[in-house]
N, C-alpha and C positions, 0 to 999 in steps of 0.2 A: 446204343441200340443197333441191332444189326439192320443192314440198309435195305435188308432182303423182304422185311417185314411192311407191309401193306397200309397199315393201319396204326392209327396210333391215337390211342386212350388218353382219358382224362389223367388216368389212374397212371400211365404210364410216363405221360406227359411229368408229373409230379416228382417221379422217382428219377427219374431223368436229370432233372433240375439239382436235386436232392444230390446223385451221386455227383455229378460233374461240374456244377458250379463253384469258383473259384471263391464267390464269396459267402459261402458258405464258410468255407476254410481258414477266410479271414477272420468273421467271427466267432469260428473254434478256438483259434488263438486266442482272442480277448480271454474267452472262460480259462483257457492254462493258463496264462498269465495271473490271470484269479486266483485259481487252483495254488500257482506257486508262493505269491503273495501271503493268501492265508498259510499255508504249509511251513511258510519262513516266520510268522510272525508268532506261531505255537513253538517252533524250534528253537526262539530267539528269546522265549519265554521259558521253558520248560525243558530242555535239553541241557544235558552237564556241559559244563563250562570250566575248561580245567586250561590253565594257564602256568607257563614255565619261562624262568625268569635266572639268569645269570649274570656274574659279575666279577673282573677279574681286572686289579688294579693295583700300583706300587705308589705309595709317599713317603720321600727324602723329609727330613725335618732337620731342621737345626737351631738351638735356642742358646742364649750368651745372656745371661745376667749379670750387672753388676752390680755387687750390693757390701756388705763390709767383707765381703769376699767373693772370689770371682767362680761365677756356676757358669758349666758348658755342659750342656744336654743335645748329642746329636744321636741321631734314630731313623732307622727306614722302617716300611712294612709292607711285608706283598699280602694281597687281602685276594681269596677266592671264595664264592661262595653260588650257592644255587637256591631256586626258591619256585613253590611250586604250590600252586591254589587249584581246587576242585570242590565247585558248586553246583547244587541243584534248585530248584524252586520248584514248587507241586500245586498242581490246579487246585485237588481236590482240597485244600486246606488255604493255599495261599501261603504257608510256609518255606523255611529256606531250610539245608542243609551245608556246614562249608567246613572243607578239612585242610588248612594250611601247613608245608611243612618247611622249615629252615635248615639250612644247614652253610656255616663259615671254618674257613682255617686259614684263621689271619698267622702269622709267621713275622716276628717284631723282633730286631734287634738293635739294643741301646749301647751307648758309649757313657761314659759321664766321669767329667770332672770335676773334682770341688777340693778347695785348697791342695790345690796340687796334687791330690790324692786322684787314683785314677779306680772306676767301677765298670761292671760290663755285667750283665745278666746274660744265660748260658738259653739260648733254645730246648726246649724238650719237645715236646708234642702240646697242638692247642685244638681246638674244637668246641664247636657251639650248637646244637640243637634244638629245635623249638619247632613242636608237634600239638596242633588243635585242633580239635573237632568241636563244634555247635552246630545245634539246632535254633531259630529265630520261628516262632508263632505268632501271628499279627491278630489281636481277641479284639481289637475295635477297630481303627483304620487300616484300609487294607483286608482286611478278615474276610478270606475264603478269595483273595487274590483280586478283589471286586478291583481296583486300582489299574495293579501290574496286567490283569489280563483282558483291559478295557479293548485296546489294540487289535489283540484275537479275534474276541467276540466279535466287534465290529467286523473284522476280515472273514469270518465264517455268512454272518450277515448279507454281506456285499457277495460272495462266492452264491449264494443262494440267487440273490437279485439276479448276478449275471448268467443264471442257467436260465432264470424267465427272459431275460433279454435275451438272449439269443434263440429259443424258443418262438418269440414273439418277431422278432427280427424272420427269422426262415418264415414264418406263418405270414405279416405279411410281402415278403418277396417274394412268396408262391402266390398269394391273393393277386398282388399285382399282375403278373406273369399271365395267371388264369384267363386273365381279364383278353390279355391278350392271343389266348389261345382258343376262347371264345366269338373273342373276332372272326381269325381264322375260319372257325368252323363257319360264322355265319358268309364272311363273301364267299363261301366255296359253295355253300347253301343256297346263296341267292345270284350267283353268276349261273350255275346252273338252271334255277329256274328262266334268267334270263334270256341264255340261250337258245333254250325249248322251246321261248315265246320266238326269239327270232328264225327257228329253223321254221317254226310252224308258217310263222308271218312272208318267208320265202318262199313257203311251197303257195300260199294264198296267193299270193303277186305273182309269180308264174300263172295257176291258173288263172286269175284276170286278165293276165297278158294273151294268154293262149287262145281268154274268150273274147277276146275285143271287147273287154268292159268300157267306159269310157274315160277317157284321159284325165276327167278330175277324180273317178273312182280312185284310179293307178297313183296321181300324184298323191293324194291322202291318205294313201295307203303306205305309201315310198315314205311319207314324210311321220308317221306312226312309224315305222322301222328306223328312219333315221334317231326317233327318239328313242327309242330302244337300245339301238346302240352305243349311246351315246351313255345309257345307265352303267350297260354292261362295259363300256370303257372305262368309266368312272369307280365300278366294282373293283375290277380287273388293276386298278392303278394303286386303291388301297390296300388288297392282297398282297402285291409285290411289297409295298412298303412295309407290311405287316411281317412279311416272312423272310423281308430283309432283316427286319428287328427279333427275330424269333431264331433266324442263323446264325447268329454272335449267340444266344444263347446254346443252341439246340447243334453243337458243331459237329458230333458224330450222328445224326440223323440226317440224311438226306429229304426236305421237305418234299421237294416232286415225287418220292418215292413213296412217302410216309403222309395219308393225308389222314389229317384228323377223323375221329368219331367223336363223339358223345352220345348219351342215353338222353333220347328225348324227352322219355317222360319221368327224369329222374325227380325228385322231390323231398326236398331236404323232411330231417325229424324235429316237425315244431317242439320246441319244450314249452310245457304245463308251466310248470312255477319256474317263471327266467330268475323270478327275486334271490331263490334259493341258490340256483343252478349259478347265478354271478358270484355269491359268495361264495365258493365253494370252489367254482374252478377258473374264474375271469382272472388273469395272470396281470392284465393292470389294477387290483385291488386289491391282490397278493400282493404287488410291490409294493403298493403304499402302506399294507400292514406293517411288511420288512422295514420299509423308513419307519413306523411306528415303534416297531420293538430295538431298532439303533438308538432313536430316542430315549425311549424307557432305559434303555444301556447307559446311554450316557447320561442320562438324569442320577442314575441309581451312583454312579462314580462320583457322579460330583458333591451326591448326598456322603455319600463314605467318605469324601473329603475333607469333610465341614467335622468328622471326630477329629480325637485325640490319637496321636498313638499311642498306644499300649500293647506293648510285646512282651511276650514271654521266651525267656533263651535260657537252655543249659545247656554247658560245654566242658571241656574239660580239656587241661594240655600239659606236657610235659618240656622239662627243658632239663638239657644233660650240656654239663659245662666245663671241661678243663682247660685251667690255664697252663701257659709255656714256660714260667719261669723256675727257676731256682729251688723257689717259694712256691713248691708243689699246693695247687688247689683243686678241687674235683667237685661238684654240684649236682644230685640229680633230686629236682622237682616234681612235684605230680600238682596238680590245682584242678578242683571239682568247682564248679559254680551253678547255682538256677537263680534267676531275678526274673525281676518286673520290673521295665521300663515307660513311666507314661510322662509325656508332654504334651500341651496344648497350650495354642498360638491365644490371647486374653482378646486381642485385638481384631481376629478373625483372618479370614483371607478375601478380601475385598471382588478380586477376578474370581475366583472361585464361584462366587455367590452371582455375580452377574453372569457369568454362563448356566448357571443354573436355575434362574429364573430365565434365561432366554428361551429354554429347554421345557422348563416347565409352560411357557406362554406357544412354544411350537405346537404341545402336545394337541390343543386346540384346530389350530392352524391343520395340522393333518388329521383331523375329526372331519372338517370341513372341505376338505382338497376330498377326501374319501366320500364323503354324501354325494361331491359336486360329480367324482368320476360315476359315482354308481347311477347315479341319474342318469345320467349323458348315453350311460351304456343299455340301460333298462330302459328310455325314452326310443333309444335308435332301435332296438331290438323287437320293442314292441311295433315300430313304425315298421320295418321290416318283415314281421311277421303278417300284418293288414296286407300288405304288396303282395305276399307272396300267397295267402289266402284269396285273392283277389286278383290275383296274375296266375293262378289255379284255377279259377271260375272263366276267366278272359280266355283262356288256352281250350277248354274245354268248346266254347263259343267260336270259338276260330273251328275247331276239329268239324262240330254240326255245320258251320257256316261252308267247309270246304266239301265237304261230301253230299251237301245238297247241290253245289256249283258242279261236281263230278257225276252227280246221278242226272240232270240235266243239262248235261254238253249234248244230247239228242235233237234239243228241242231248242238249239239256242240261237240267238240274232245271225250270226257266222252263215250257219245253215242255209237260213230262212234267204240272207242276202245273196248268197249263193246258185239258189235257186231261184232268185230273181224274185223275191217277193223281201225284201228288205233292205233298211239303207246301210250304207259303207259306215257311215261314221257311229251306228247305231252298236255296228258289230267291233271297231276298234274298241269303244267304250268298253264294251262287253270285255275283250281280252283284256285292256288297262284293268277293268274291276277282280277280273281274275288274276293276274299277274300280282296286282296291289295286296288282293286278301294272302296268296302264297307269302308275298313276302312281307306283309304284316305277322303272318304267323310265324316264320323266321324271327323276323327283331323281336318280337313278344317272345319267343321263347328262348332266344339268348337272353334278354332282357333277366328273363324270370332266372334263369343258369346264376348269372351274372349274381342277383339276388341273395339265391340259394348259397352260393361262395363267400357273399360279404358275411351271410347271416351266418355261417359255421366259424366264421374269421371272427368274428363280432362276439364270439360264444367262446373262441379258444378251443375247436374241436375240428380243424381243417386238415391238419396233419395227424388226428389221432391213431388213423390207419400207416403210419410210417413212421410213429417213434417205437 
């Protein structure tokens, strides 16, 4: 905010906060981090998956029988070959797709002896190929990915939580902040009244001085000023503290420059039906739905895990094959297949079954966490509501109270003592009663400010002018 500016708003105060606070920025992180998390656990799921694999190797052999005649069979072979898999898996089914392909050119050449007789087979050309495609459909466990994309789910879940959290986090580090910007407004509110009391109470002790009033008039008067001042030192002490804490927030504002406003007679929008209005948009009972529907998630997995499997897979592959020797051979394969594959465990899966009753016993457990929160929130809210209904009527009370105290400063003790027809201490009362109602009316309507802020904070609608 520029330093030039005068004045400085609720509204302004907020956005302020909004742009330049660092920890704001910390909590944006959490959400990418979220953000990447879930992002990685769909990609980790559902993205091709294509892997490549080599191999390049020589083995000497030498073998010596003896038996009613003497065998020598020695042989090398250099073996290369490559290999190469490409997978996918699909939400919407829970199915797989996988197409693997081979390919070797082993290169073998033999020696051999037997009864003295000597043999050698002649290289030509070798080669091996082996080409698949299938399809794998999961129709009972697993079916429609309930399993493989438990993980996800939950991580989309948890990315949702953490946009209420951070939400809920800025809402209340601006509630809190408020608090103290409210402050602010009120000692600047009531050191000035202070003041006023004490320029006036200087010009009165002058003229008593000037009248030769007499000496315990003066000290009673001196000594009502010295409690005066004593407020406004005390004001004046909390300020500094206040706007020392308010300048580590507020660093490109200069506070001397920049003094607060607020609207005094601002007045929050009671809501009619809180019942409805909680559910609906109250972001701590959204959370706890979110925990509710991870549950439901993982109950519903652990149910899919108590089938059998039974998949359904057709594939198909071919395999082309020449050997290298002498004894010309050549092979090409084609193979079509569709099955059904089912097993099930007779015995059960014992951990299976206990997280699944754990899960099922939570589902309760957060029925009850969610009553207790809505309570808590619908109890404060409505108590809030009474305050501020009633810190509405008390404000009004103050306004009648102070503009009767204004239309008769004519007629008042001050005066009357003045003119030598009333007592000293008749007329301090008088100012302290005046002074006191000012700045009753002040804390009552920070008070009531104060309120108004908890009660939009309380509601989840404090920030809704700023997202």
């Amino acid at each position: 905010m520029n330093s030039s500016v005068q004045a400085l708003t609720e509204s302004e105060y907020i956005q302020t906060l909004l742009n330049n606070h660092a920890f704001f920025e910390k909590e944006q992180i959490n959400l990418e981090i979220k953000k990447i998390e879930m992002e990685g656990d769909r990609a980790n799921y559902s993205n091709w998956s294509w892997d490549v694999s080599g191999e390049l190797g020589r083995i000497e052999k030498k073998l010596t029988k003896d038996t009613s005649y003497t065998y020598t069979h020695a042989s090398n072979q250099t073996t290369k070959k490559i290999s190469t898999d490409l997978s996918k898996k699909f939400f919407s089914s829970g199915s797989e797709i996988n197409f693997s392909y081979d390919k070797s050119w082993p290169i073998k050449n033999e020696v051999k002896h037997k009864k003295q007789e000597y043999y050698s087979d002649v290289n030509t050309t070798e080669y091996l190929d082996d080409i698949k495609l299938s399809w794998t459909i999961p129709l009972l466990k697993n079916r429609s990915g309930v399993i493989d994309q438990k993980t996800y789910d939950l991580a989309v879940l948890d990315y949702q939580d953490e946009i209420l959290v951070l939400m809920e986090v800025k809402e209340d580090f601006i509630e809190d902040k408020l608090m103290s910007f409210f402050d602010w407004v009120s000692y600047e509110a009531q050191i000035n009244i202070v003041e006023n009391r004490l320029i006036l109470s200087q010009k009165i002790l002058n003229i008593l001085q000037k009248n030769t009033s007499s000496k315990s008039n003066i000290l009673t008067f001196e000594r009502s000023i010295d409690k005066t001042q004593r407020l406004l030192l005390s004001l004046q002490s909390k300020l500094k503290a206040n706007q020392k804490a308010l300048s580590i927030l507020l660093e490109k504002v200069e506070l001397e420059k920049n003094s607060p406003i607020i609207d005094w007679d601002a007045h929050p929008d009671l809501i009619q039906d809180l019942r409805a209005h909680c559910r609906q948009f109250v972001r701590d009972l959204t959370r706890i739905e979110i925990e509710q529907e991870k549950n439901k998630r993982t109950i519903k997995t652990y149910q899919n895990s108590q089938l059998g499997d039974f998949d359904f897979t057709i594939s198909a592959s071919k395999d082309l094959n020449k050997g290298n020797y002498s004894s010309y051979s050549k092979s090409n394969e084609i193979e079509y297949e569709a099955k059904f594959d089912f097993s099930y465990p007779l015995t059960g899966d014992v951990t299976n079954q206990v997280y699944l009753d754990k899960n099922k016993l939570k589902l309760r457990q957060l029925e009850l966490k969610y009553k207790e929160k809505f309570d808590d929130i619908l109890s404060e809210a409505e108590k809030l509501t009474v305050e501020l209904v009633q810190g509405a009527a008390q404000l009004n009370l103050y306004k009648k109270q102070i503009a009767v105290s204004e239309a008769q400063k004519f007629n008042n003790e001050l005066d009357l003592f003045l003119e030598g027809g009333g007592n000293i201490r008749y007329a301090i009362n008088e100012q302290d009663d005046s002074q006191e109602l000012l700045l009753g009316y002040i804390q009552t309507v920070i008070e009531y400010q104060k309120n108004r802020i908890h009660y939009d904070s309380l509601l989840d609608r404090l920030l809704a002018n700023f997202e």
